[in-house]
LUMNU-45102 format. One record per residue: x, y, z of N, C-alpha, C in turn; residue in three letters; residue number from 0. Coordinates in steps of 0.001 Angstrom, whole numbers. Layout:
{{X,Y,Z},{X,Y,Z},{X,Y,Z},ALA,NUM}
...
***
This chain:
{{21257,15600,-21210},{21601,15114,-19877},{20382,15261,-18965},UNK,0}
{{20082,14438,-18204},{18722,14064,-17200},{19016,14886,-15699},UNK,1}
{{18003,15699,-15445},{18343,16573,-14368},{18182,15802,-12929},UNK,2}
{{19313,15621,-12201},{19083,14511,-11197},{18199,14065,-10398},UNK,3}
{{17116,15263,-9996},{16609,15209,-9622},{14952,14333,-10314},UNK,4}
{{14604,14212,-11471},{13877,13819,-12297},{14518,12262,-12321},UNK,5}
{{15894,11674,-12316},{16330,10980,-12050},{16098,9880,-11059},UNK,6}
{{16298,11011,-10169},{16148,10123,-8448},{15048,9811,-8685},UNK,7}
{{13787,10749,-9136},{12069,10038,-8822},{11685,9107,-9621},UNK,8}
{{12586,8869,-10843},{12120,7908,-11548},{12442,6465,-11094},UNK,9}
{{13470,6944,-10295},{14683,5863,-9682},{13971,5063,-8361},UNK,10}
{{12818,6164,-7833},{12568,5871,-6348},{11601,4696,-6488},UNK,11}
{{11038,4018,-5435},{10484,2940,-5302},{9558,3264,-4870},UNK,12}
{{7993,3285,-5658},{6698,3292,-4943},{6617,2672,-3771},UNK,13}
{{6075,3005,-2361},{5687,2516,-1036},{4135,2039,-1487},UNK,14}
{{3928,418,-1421},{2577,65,-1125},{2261,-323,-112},UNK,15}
{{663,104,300},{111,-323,1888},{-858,-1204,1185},UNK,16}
{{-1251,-3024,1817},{-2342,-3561,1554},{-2613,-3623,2777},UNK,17}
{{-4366,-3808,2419},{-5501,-3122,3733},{-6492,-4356,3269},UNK,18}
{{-6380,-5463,4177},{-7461,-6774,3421},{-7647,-7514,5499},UNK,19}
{{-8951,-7680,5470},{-9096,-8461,6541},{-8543,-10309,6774},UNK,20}
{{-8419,-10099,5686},{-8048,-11640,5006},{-6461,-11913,5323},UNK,21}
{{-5790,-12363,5775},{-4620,-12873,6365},{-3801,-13387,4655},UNK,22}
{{-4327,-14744,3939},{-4310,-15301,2737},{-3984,-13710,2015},UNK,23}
{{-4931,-13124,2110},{-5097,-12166,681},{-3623,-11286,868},UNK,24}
{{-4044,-10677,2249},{-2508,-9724,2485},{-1190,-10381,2055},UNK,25}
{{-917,-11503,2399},{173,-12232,2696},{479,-12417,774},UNK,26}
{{-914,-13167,464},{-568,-13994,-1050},{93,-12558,-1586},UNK,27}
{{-707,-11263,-2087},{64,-10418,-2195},{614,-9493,-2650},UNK,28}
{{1732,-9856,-960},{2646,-9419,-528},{3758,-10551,-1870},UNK,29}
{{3817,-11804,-1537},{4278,-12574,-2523},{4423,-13351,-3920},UNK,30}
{{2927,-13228,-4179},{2700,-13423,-5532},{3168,-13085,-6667},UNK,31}
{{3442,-11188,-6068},{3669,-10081,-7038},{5305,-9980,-7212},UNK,32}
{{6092,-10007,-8120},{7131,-9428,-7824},{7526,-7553,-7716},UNK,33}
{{6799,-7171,-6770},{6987,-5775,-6638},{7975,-5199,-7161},UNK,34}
{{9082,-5418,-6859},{10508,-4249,-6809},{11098,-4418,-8402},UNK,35}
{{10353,-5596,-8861},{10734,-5581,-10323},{9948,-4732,-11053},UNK,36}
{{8624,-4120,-10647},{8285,-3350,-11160},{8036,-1770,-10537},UNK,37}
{{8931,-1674,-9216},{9577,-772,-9008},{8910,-268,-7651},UNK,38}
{{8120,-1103,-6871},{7521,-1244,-5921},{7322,-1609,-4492},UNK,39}
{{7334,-1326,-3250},{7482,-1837,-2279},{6857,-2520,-1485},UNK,40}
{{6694,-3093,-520},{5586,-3537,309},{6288,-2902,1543},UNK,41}
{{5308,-1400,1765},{5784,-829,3633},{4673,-1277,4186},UNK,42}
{{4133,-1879,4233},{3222,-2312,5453},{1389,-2704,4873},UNK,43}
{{1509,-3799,5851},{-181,-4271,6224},{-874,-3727,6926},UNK,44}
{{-2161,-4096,6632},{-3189,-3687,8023},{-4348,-4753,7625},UNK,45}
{{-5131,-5057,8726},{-6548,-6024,8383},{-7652,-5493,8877},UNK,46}
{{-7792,-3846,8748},{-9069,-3428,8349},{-9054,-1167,8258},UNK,47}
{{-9973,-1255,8068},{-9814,111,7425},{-9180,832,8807},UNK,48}
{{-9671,616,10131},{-8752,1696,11170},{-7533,1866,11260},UNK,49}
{{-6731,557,11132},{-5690,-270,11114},{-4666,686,9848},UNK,50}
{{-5397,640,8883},{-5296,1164,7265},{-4830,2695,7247},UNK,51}
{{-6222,3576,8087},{-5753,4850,7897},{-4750,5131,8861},UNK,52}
{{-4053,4472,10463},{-2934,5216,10995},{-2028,5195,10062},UNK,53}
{{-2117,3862,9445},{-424,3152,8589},{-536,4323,7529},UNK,54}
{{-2029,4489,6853},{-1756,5601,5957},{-532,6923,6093},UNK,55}
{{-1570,7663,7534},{-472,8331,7859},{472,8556,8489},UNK,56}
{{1301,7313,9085},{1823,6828,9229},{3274,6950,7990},UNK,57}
{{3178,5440,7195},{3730,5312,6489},{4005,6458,4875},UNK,58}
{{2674,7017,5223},{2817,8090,3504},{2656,6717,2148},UNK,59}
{{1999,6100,1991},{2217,4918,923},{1628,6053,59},UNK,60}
{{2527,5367,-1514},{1979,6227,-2743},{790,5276,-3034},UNK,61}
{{590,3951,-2920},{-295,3560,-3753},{-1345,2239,-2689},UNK,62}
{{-2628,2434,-2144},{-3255,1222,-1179},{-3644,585,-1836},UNK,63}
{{-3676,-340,-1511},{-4570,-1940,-2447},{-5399,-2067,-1121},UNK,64}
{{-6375,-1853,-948},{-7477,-2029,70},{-8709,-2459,-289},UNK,65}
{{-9312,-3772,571},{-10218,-4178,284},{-11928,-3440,1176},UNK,66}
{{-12666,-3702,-224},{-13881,-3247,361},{-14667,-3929,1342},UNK,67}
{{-15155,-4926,1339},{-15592,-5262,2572},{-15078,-5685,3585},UNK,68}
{{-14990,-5267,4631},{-14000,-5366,6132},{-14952,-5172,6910},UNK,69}
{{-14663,-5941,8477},{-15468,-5723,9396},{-14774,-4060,9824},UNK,70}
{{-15822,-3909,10838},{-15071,-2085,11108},{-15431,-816,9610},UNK,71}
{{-14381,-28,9974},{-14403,928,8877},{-13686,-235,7629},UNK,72}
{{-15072,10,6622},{-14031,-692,4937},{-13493,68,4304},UNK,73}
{{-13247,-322,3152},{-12682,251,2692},{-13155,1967,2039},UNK,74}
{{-13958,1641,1858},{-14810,2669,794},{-14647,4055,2197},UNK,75}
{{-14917,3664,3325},{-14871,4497,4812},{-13519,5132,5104},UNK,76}
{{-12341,3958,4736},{-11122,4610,5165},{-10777,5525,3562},UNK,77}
{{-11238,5570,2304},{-10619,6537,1774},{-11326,7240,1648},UNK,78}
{{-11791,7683,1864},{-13021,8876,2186},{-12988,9694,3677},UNK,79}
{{-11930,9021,4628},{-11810,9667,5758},{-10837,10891,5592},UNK,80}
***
């Protein structure tokens, strides 16, 4: 028998944040992918790394798809902050 708790986390739904200056890129995706079929969410955008790290902590996302070159802080800047 599976201890419920090991359960629930297997059960839970990764939170993704995409971080792209690109409008197209965020958006495509957001839709391209079928996330939740592979157990995934979309909590939120941003279009550049400042934008990126409030939502970071902010939102708590388990997993960013963030792009490297951005005007402002890029990417490489916001995970390293």
């Amino acid at each position: 028998m599976k201890e419920p708790r090991k359960q629930a986390r297997r059960n839970r739904m990764r939170k993704v944040l995409i971080v792209d200056d690109e409008t197209m890129i965020r958006e495509g995706l957001r839709y391209v992918i079928d996330w939740k079929a592979y157990g995934f969410e979309i909590v939120g955008t941003a279009e550049n790394g400042e934008i990126g790290l409030e939502k970071i902590e902010k939102l708590k996302p388990d997993v960013v798809i963030a792009d490297i070159k951005m005007p402002g802080k890029n990417g490489l800047e916001m995970i390293n902050a």
